[in-house]
N, CA and C of each residue as an Amber inpcrd file, in Angstrom:
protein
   570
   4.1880000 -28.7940000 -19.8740000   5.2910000 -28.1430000 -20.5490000
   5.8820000 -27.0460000 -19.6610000   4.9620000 -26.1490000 -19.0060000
   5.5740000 -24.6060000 -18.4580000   4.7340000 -25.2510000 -16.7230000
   5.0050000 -26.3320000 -15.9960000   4.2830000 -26.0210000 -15.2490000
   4.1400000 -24.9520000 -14.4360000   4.9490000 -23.8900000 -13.6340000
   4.2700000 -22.7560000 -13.3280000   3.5880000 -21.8210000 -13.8730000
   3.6790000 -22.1880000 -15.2820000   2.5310000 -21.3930000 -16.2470000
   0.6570000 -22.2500000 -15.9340000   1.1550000 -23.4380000 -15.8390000
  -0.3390000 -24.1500000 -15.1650000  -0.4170000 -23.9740000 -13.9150000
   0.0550000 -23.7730000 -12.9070000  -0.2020000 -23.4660000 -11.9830000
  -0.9480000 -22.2370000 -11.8460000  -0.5540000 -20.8860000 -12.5640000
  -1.0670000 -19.5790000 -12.6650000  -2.6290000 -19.9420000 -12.8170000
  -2.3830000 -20.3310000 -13.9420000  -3.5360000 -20.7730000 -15.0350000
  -4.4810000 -21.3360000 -14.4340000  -4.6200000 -22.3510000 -13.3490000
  -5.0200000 -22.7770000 -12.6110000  -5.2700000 -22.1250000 -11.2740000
  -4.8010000 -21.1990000 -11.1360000  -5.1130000 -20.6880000  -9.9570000
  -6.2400000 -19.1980000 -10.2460000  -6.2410000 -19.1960000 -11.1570000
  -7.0070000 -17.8730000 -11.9320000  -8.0310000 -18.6490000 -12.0760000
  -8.5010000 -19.8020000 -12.9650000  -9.6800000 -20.4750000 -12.6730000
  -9.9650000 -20.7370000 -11.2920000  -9.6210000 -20.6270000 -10.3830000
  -9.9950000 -21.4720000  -8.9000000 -10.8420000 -19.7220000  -8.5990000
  -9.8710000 -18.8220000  -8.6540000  -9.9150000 -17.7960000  -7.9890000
 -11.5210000 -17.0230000  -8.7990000 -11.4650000 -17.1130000 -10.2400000
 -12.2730000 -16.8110000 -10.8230000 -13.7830000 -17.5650000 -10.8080000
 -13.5970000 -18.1920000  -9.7380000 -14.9910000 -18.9580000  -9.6140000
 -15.3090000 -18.8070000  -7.7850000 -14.3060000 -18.4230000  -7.2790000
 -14.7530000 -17.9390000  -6.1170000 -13.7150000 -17.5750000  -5.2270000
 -13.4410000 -17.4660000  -3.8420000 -12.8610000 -16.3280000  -3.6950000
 -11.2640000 -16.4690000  -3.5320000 -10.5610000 -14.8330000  -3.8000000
  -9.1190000 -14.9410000  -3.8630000  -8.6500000 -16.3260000  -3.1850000
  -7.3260000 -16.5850000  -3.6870000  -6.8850000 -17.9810000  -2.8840000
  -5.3650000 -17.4550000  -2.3020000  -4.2670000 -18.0900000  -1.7300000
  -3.0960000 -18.3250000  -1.2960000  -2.5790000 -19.4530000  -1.9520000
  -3.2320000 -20.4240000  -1.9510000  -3.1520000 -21.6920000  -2.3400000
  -2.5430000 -21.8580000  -3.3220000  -1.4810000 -23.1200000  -3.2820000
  -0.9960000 -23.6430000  -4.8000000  -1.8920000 -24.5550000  -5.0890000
  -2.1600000 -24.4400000  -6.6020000  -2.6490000 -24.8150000  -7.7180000
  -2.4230000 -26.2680000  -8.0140000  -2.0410000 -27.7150000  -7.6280000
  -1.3940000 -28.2920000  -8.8260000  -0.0770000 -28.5790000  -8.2720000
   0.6910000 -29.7500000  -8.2250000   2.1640000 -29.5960000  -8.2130000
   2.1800000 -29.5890000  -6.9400000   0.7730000 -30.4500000  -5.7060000
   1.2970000 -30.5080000  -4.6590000   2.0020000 -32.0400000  -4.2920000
   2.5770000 -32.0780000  -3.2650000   3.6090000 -33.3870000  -2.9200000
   2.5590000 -33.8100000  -1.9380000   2.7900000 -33.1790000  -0.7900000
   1.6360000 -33.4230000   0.5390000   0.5900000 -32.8460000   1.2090000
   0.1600000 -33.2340000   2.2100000  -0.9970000 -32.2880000   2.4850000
  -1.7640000 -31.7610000   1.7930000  -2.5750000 -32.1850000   0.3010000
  -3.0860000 -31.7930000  -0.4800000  -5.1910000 -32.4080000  -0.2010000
  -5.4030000 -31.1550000  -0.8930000  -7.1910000 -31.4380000  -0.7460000
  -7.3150000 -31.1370000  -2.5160000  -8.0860000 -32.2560000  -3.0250000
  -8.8530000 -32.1420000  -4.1220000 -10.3960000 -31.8260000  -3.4770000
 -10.8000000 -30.3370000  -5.0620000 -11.4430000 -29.6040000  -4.8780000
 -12.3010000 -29.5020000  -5.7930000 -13.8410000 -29.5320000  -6.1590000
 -14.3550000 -29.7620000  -7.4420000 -14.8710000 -28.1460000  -7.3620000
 -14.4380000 -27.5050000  -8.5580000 -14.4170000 -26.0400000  -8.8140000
 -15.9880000 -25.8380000  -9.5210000 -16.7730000 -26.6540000  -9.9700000
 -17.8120000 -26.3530000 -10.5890000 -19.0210000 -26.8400000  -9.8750000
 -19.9840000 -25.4120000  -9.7270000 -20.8410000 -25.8860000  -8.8930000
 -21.6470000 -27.1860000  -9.3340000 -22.5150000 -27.6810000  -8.4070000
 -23.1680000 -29.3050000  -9.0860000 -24.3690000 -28.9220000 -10.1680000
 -24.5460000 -30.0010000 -10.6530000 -25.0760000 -30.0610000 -11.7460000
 -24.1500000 -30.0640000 -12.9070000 -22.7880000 -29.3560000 -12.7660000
 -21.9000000 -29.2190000 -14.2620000 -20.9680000 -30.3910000 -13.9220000
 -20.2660000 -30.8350000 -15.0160000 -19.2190000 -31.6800000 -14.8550000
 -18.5300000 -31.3420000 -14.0570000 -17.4560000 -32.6550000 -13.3730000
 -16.8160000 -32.2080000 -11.8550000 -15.4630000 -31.6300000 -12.5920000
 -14.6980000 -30.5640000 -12.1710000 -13.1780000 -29.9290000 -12.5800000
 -12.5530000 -29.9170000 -11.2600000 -11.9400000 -31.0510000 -10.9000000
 -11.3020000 -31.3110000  -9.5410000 -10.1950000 -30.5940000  -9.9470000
  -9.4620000 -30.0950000  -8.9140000  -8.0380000 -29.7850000  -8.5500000
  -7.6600000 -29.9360000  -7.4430000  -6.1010000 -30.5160000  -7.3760000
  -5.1920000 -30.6500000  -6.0540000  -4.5790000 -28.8760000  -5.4760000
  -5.2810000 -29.0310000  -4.0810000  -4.7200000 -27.6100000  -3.5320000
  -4.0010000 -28.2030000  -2.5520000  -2.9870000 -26.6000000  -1.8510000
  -1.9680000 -26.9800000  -0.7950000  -1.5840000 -25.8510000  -0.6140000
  -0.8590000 -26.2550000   0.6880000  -0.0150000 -24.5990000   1.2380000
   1.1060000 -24.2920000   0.4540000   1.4730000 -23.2930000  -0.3890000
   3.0390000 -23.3380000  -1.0470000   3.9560000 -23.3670000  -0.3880000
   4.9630000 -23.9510000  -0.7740000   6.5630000 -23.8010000   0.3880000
   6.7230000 -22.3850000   0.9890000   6.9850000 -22.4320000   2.5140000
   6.9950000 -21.0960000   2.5460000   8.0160000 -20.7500000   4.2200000
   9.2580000 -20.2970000   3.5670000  10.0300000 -20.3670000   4.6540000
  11.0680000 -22.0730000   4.8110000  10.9240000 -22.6810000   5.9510000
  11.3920000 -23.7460000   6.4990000  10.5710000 -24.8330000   6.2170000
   8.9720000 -24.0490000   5.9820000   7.8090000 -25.4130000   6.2170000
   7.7830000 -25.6990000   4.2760000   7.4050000 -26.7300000   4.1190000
   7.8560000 -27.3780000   3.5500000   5.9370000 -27.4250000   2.4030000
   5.6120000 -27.9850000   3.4150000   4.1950000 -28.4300000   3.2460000
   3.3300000 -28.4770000   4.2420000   2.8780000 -27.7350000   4.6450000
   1.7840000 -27.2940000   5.6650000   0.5780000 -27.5040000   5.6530000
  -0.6740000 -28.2940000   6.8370000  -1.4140000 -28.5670000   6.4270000
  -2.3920000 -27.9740000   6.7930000  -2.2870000 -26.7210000   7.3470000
  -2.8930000 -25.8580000   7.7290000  -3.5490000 -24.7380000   6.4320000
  -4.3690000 -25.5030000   5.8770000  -5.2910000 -25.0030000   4.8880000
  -6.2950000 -25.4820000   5.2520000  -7.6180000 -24.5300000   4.3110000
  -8.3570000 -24.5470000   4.5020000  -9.5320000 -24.4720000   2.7960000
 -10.3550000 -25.7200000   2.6590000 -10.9020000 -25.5590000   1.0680000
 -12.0850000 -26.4920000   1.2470000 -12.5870000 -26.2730000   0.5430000
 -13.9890000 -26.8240000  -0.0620000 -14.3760000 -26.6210000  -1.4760000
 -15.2720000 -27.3870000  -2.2020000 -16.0820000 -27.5980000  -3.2810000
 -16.7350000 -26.2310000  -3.4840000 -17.1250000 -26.3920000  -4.1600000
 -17.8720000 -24.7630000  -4.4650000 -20.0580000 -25.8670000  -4.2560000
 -20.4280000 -25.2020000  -4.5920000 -21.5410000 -25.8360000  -4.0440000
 -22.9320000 -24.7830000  -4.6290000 -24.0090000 -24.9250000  -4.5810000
 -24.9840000 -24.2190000  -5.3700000 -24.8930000 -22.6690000  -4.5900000
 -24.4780000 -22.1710000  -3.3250000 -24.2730000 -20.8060000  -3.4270000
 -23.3740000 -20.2970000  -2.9410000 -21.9890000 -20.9520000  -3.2050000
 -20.6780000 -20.3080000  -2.9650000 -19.7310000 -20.8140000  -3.4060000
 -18.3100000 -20.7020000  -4.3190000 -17.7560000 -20.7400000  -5.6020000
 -16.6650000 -21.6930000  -4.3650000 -15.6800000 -22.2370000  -5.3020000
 -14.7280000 -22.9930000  -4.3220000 -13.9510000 -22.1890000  -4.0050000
 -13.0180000 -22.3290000  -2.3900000 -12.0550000 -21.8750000  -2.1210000
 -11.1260000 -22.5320000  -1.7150000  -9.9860000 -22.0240000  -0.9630000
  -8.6560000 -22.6510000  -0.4940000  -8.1360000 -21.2850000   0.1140000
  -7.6470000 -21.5530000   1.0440000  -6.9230000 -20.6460000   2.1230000
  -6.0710000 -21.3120000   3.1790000  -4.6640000 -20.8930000   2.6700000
  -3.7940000 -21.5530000   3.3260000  -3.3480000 -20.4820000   4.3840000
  -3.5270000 -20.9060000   6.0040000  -3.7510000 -20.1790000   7.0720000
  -2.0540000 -20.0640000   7.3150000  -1.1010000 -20.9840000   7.2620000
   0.0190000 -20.6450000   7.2600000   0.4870000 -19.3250000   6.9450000
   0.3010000 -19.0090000   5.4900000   1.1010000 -18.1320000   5.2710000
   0.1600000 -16.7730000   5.4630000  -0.6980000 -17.0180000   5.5530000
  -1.6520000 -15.4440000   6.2830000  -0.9180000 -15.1700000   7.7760000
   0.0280000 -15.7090000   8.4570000   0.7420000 -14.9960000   9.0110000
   2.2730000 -14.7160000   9.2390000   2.4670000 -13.3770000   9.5140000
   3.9730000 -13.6110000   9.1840000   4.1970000 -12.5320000  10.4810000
   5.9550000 -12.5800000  10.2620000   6.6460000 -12.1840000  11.8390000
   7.7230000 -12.8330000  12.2900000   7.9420000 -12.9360000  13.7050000
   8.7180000 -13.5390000  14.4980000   8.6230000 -14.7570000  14.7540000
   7.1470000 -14.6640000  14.7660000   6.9110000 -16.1200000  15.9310000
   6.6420000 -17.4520000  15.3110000   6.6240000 -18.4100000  15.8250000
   6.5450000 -19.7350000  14.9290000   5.4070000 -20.0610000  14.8430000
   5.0020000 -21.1370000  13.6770000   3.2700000 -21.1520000  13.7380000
   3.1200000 -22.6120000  13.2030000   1.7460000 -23.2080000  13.2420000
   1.9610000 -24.6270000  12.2250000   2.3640000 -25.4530000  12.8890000
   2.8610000 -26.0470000  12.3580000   4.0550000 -27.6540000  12.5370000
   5.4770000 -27.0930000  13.0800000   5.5090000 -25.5600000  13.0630000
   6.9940000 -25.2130000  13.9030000   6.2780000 -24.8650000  15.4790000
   4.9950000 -24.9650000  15.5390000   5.0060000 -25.0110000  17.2160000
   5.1190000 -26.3580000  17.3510000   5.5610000 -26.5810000  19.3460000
   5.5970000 -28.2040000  19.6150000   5.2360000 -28.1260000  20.6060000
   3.8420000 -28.5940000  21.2460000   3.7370000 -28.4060000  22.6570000
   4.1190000 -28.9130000  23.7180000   5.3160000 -29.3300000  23.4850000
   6.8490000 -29.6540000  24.6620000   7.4420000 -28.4300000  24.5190000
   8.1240000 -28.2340000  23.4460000   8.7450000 -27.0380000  23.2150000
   8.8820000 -25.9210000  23.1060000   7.3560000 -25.8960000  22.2030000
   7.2500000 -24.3740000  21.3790000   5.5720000 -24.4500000  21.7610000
   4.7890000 -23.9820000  23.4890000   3.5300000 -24.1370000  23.7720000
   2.6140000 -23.6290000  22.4280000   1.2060000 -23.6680000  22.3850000
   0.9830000 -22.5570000  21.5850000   0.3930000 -21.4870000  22.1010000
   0.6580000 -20.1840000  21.9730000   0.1840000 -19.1420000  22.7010000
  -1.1630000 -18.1640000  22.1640000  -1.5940000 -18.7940000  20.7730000
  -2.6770000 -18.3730000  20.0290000  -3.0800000 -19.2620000  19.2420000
  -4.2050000 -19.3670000  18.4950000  -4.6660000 -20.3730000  17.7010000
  -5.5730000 -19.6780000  15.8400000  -4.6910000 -19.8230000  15.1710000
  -5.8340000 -19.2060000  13.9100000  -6.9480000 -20.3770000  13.3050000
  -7.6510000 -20.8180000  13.1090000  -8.3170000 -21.4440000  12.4110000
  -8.0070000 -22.8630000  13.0410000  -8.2390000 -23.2480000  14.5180000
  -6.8340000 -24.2850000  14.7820000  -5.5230000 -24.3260000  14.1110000
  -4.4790000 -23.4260000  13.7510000  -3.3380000 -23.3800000  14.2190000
  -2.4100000 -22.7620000  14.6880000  -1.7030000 -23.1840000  15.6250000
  -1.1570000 -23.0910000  16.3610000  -0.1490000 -21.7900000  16.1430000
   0.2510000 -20.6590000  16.8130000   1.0620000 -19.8190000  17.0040000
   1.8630000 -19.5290000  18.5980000   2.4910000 -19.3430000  17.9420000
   3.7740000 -19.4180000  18.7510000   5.4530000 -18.5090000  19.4060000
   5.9120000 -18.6020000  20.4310000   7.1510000 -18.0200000  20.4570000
   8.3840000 -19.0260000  20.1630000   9.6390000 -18.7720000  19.9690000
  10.7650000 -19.8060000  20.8040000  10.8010000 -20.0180000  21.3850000
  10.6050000 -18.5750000  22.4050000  10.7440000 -18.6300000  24.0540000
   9.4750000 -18.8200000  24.6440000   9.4410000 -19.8160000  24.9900000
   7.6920000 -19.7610000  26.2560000   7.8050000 -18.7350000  26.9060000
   8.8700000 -18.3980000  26.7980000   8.8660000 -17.0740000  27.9090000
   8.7930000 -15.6850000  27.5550000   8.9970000 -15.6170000  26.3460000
   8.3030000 -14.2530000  25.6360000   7.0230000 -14.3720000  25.4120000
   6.6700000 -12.9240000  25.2020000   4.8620000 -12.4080000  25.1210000
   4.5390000 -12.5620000  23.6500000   3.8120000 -13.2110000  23.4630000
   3.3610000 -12.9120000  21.8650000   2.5900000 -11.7420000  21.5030000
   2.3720000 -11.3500000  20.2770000   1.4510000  -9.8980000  20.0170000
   1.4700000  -9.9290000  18.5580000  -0.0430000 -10.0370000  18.5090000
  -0.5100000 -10.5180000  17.2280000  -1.4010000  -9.4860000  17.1300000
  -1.1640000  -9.1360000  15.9360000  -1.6160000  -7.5820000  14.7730000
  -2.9980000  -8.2510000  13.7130000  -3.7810000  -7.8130000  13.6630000
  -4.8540000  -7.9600000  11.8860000  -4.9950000  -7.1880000  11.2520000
  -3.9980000  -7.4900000   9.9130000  -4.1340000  -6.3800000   8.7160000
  -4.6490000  -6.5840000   7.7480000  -5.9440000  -5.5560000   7.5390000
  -6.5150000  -5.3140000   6.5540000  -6.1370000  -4.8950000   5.2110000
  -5.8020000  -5.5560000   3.7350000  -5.3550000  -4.6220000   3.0450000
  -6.2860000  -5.1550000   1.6640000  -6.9010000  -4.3050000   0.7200000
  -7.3630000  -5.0510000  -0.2580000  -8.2710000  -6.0820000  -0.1760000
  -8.7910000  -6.0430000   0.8980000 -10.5270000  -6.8920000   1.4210000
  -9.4940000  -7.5820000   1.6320000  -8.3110000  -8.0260000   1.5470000
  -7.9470000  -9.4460000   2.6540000  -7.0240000  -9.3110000   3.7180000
  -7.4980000 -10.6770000   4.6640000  -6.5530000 -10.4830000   6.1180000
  -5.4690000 -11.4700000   5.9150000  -4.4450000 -10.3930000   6.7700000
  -3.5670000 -11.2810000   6.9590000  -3.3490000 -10.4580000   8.6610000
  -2.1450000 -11.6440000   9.8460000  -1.9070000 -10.8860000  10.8480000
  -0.1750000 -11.1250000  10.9100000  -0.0870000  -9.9260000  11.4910000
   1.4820000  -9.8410000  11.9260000   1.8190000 -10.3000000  13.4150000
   2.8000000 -10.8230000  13.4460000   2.8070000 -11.5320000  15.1160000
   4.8980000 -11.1580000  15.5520000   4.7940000 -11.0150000  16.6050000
   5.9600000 -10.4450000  17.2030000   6.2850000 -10.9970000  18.5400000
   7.2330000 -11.9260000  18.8700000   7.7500000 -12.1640000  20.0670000
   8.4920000 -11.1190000  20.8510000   8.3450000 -10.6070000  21.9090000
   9.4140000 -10.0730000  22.5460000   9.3520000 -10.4500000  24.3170000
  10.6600000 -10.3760000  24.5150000  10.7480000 -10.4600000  26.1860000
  10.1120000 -10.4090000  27.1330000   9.3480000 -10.6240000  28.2980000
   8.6100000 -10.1300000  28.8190000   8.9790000  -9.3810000  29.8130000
   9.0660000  -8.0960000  30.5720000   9.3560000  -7.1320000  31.4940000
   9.6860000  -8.5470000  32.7210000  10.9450000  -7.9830000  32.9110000
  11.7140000  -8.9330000  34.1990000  10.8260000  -8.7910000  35.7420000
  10.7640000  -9.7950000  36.3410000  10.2680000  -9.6380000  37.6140000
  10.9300000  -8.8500000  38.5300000  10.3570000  -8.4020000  39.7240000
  10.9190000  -7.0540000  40.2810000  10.5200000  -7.9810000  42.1740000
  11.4800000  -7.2790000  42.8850000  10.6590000  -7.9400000  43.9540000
  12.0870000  -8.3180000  44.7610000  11.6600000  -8.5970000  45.8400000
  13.0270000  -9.7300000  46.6860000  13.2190000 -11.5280000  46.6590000
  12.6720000 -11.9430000  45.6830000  12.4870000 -13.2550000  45.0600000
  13.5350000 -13.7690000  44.2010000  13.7030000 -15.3180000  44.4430000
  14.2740000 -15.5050000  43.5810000  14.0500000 -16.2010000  42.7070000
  14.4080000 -16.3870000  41.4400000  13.5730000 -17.1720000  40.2070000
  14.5890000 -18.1340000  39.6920000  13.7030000 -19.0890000  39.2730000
  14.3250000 -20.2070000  38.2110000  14.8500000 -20.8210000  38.7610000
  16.1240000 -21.6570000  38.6820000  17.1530000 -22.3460000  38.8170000
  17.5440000 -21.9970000  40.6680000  17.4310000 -20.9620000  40.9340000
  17.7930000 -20.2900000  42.0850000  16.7960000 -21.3580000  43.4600000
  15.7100000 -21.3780000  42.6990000  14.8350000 -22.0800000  43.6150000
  14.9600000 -23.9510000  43.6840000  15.6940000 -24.6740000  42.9050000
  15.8150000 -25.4630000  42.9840000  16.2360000 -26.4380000  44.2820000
  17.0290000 -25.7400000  44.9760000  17.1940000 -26.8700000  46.2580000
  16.0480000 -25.8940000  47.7150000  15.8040000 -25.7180000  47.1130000
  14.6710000 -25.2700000  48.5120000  13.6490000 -25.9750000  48.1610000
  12.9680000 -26.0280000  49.5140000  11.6170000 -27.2410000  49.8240000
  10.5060000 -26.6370000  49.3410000  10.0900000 -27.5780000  47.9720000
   8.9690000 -27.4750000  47.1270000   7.7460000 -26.9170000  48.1180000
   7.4890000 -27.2210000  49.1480000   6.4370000 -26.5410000  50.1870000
   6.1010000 -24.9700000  49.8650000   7.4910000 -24.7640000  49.4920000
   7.8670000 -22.8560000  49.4100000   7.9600000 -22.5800000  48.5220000
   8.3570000 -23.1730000  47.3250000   8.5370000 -22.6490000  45.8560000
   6.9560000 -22.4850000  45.0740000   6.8670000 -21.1080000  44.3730000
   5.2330000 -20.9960000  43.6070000   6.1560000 -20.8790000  42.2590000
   4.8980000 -20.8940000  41.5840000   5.3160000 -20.7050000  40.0620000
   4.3310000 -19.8080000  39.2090000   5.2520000 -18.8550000  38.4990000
   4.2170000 -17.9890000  37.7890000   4.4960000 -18.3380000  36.0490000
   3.4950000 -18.4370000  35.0030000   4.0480000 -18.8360000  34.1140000
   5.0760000 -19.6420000  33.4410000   5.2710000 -21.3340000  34.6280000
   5.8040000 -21.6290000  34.3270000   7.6630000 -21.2590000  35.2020000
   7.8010000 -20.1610000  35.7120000   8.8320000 -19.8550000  36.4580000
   9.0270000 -19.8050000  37.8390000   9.3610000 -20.7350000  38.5360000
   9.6870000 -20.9000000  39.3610000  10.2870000 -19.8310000  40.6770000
   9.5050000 -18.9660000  41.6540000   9.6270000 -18.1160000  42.4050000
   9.5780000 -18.4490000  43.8780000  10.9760000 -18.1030000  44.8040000
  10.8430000 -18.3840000  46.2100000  11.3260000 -17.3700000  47.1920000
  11.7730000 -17.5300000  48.3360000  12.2560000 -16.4180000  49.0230000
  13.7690000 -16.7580000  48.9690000  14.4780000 -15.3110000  49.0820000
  15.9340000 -16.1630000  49.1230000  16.6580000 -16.5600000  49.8530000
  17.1620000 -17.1710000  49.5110000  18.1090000 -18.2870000  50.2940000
  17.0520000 -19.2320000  51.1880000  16.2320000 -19.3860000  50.2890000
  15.3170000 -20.7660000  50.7470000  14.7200000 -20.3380000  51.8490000
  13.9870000 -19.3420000  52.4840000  13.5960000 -18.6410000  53.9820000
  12.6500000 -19.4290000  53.5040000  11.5440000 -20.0120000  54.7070000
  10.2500000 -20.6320000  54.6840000   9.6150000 -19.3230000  55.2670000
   9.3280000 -18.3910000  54.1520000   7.7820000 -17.7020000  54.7370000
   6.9980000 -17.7320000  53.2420000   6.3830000 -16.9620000  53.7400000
   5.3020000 -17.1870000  52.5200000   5.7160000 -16.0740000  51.5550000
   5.1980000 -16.3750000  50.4820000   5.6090000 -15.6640000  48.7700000
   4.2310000 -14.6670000  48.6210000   4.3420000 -13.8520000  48.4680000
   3.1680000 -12.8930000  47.6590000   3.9660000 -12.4730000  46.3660000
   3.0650000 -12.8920000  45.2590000   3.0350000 -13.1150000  43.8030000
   2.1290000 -12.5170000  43.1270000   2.4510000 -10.8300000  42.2300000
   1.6090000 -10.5150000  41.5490000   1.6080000 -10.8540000  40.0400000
   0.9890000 -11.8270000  39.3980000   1.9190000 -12.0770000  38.4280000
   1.3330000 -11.1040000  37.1380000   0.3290000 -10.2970000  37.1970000
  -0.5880000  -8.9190000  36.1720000   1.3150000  -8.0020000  36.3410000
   1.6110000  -8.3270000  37.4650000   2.7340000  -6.9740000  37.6400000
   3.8900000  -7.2810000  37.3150000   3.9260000  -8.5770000  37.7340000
   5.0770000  -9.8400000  37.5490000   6.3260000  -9.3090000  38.4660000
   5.7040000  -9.1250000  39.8480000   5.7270000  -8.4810000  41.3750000
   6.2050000  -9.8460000  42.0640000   7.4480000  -9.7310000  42.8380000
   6.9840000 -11.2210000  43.8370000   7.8540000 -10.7490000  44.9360000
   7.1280000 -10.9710000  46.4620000   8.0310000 -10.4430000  47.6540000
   7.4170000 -11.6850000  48.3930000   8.1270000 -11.5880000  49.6690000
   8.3170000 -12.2500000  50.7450000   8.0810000 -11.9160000  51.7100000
   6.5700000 -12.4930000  52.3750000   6.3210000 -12.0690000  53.6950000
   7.3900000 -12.1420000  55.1450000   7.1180000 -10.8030000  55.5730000
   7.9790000 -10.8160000  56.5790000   7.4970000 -11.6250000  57.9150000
């Protein structure tokens, strides 16, 4: 009749038998784990858990649940939405696209840019974690080098790569590259 009134309802029993959840209740489409809430010996009280819609993702399968069992009550913890921020996480990383630059529980976190730094926070609030995560730029290289695209018609012999970026001397000189990449430093031996 009220299903988000069963959903509540249902999620207060899950929670009330063991620990806080994230998890939807009931009313999942995909990525769902049935969960038997009563330890053994009592009749089984299965329920369908899942990540709730959250953002772009849809249905995420980046949860985490089990049975409750003779000495610990059932849970569900959907790792998705324990983090939030900038950066992409889940099924929005792609490792063509979007590498992953951290991992929670196996999954995957992420920038847009491969080329920004990730920086991931753990906040404590109310006995539970969640982390905050933040893409930003990474401090430009410094040096007499040239990067990226710049290095393309010079002879691969001479071109290094730091993270993925492509560093040479300019205008294609064949000497050798010294590359700090802690400093993200790059010069050209004289």
């Amino acid at each position: 009749m009220y299903p988000a009134l069963i959903g509540i309802a249902l999620t207060c029993m899950l929670v009330g038998l063991g620990e806080s959840t994230n998890c939807q209740v009931g009313n999942c489409g995909c990525n769902k784990k049935t969960i038997n809430v009563n330890k053994p010996g009592l009749p089984a009280r299965n329920l369908d858990v899942c990540c709730p819609p959250s953002g772009s993702a849809k249905c995420s399968k980046y949860l985490r649940a089990a049975s409750a069992n003779a000495t610990k009550g059932a849970f569900c913890t959907c790792d998705f939405i324990r983090v939030v921020g900038t950066c992409l996480k889940g099924e929005q990383c792609n490792p063509l696209l979007h590498p992953a630059q951290a991992h929670l529980n196996g999954m995957p976190i992420c920038c847009q840019s491969a080329s920004d730094k990730l920086a991931v926070n753990k906040i404590v609030h109310g006995g539970k974690v969640s982390f905050a995560c933040q893409c930003a730029p990474r401090a430009p290289w410094t040096g007499d080098c040239w990067q990226g695209s710049q290095c393309n018609s010079c002879d691969p012999g001479y071109v290094g790569s730091a993270n993925g970026l492509k560093l040479c001397c300019a205008n294609c000189q064949k000497k050798g590259l010294i590359i700090n990449a802690g400093s993200r430093e790059c010069n050209c031996n004289n």
